[in-house]
N, C-alpha and C positions, 0 to 999 in steps of 0.2 A: 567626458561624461563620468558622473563619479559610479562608485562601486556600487552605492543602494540606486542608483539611478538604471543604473546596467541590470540588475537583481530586477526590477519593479518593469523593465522592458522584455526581460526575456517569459517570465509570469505572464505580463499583458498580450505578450505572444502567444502564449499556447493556450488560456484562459480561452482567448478571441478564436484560436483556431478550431478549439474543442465546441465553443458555442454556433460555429458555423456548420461543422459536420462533425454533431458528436457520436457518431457513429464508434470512437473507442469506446465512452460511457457508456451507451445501451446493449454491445458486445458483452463489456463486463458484468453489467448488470445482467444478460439474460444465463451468463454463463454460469454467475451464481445460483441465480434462480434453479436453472435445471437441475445443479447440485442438491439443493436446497427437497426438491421435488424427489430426485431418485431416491435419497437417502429417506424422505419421509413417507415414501410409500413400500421401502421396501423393510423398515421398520415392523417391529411383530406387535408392541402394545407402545400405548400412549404415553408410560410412564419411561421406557426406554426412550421416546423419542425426546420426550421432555430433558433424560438426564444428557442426552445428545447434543441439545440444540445449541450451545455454546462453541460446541469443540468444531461440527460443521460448517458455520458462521466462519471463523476464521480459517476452515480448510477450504473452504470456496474461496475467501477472500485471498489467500494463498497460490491458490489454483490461479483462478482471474487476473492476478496481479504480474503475473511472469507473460501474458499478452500484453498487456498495457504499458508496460515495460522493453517489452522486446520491438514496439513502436514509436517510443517515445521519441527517438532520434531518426526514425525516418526521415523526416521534411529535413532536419539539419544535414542529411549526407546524401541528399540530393542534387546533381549536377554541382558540388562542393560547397554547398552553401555552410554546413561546418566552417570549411575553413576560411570562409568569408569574417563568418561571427567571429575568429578566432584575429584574424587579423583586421577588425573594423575598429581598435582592437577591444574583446569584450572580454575582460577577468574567468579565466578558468573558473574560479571557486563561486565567482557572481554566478555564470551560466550552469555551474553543478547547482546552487542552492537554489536558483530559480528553477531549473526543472525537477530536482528534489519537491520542493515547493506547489509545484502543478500534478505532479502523481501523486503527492499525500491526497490531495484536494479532489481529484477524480475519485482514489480510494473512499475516503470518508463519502465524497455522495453518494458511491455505492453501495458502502457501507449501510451509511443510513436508509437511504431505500429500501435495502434488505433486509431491514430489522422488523417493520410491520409485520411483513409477509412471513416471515421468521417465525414472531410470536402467533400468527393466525394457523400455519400449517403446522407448528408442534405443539397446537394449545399449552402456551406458557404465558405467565403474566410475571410482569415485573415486580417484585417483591424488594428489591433492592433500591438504591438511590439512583433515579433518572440523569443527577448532573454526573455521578461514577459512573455512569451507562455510556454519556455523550465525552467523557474524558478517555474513557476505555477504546471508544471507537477510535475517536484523536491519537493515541498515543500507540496504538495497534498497528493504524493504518502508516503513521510518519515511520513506525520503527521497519514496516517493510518497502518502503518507497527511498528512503536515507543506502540500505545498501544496494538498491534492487535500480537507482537509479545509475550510481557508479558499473555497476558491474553492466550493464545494458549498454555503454558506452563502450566498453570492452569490448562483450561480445559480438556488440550492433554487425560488424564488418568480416568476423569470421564465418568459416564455413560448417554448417551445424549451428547455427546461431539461436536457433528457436529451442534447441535440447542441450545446448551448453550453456545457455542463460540459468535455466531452471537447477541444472546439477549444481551450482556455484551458487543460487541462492538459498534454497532448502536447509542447508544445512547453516547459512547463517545467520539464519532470522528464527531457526529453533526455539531459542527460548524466547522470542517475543511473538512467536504464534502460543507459545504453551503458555505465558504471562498472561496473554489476553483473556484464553481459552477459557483458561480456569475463572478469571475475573468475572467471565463474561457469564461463565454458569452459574457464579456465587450471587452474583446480581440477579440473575433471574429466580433462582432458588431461596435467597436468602442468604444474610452471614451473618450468625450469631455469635462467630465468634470474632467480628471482625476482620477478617483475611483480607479485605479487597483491595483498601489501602496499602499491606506491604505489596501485592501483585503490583497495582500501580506505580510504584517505586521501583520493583524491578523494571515496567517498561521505561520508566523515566532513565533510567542506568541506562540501558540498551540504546534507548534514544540519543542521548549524549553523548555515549561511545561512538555508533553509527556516525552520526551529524558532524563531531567532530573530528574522525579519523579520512571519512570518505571524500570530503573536499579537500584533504590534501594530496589523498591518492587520486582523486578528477583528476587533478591540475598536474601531478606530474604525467600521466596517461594520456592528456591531451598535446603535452608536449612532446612527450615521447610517441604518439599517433602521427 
């Protein structure tokens, strides 16, 4: 089987699994939500929540995303089905980019989902460019899914796995929860001075770095697992 073949089966796997019980999606989803809620009702004026509602967005989405994550390899290290896929045999970096690939995908439907609800609970309207709005989400959600996928295979099997996962991501998706943040408020407020575009840029870096470094550290990880 070739490598995009392997990449397009392991996707078809978790896609199909998630549409049978997607019970991670609606997790993340309501995890957000509730974020989304506490923070707006404990808010003192409209105008505060308003300058808020970007930076929240991506801290729920931050929050939510180290569950979704800390599951994603369940079903693979279940009675060794890992090292089944490992040796059927299916390319380290195909099976990191294909589940890289299915947690961006979960993200952004999250994502997007929560954007409605977003703009109705912080009365804010979109001021900016809708297609920057739907690239921001994109390039947000891959930048925290690229390391957050690597590192969930690490700690899948340690002990502490659900508070050692989060320590080890937080600090490395930093500046592309802070890239988004800002994007994501410029857009909803306006950019007159044009800023949204260099923000984007930096996610696009961040993305690149991630995507590119992380499938090679899979692959020796799973070797060395």
């Amino acid at each position: 089987m070739s490598w995009f073949r392997q990449l397009g089966a392991v996707i078809a796997k978790d896609v199909l699994v998630e549409l049978r019980s997607p019970t991670r999606v609606s997790g993340l989803f309501f995890y957000g939500l509730a974020l989304l809620l506490l923070v707006a009702f404990a808010s003192n004026t409209t105008d505060i929540m308003r300058k808020q509602a970007g930076g929240i967005l991506w801290i729920g989405m931050l929050l939510a995303s180290t569950r979704s994550f800390d599951q994603s390899f369940g079903a693979e290290f279940e009675e060794g089905a890992m090292e089944g896929l490992v040796l059927w045999p299916v390319h380290p970096v195909a099976l990191y980019y294909g589940k890289a690939i299915s947690n961006s995908f979960i993200l952004v439907v999250v994502a997007a989902a929560l954007m409605p609800l977003l703009v109705a609970l912080y009365d804010v309207s979109i001021r900016g460019d809708i297609g920057a709005l739907a690239l921001n989400l994109l390039l947000g959600c891959t930048a925290l899914a690229a390391p957050g996928t690597l590192l969930a295979l690490i700690t899948t099997q340690a002990r502490g796995a659900s508070v050692l996962l989060p320590l080890l991501l937080f600090p490395t998706v930093v500046p592309a929860v802070l890239a988004a943040s800002r994007a994501t408020t410029l857009i909803i407020e306006g950019d007159p001075m044009g800023q949204v575009g260099a923000w984007l840029w930096v996610l696009a870096a961040v993305n690149l770095l991630h995507w590119s470094i992380s499938g090679v550290l899979f692959a020796k990880a799973v070797e060395d697992g």
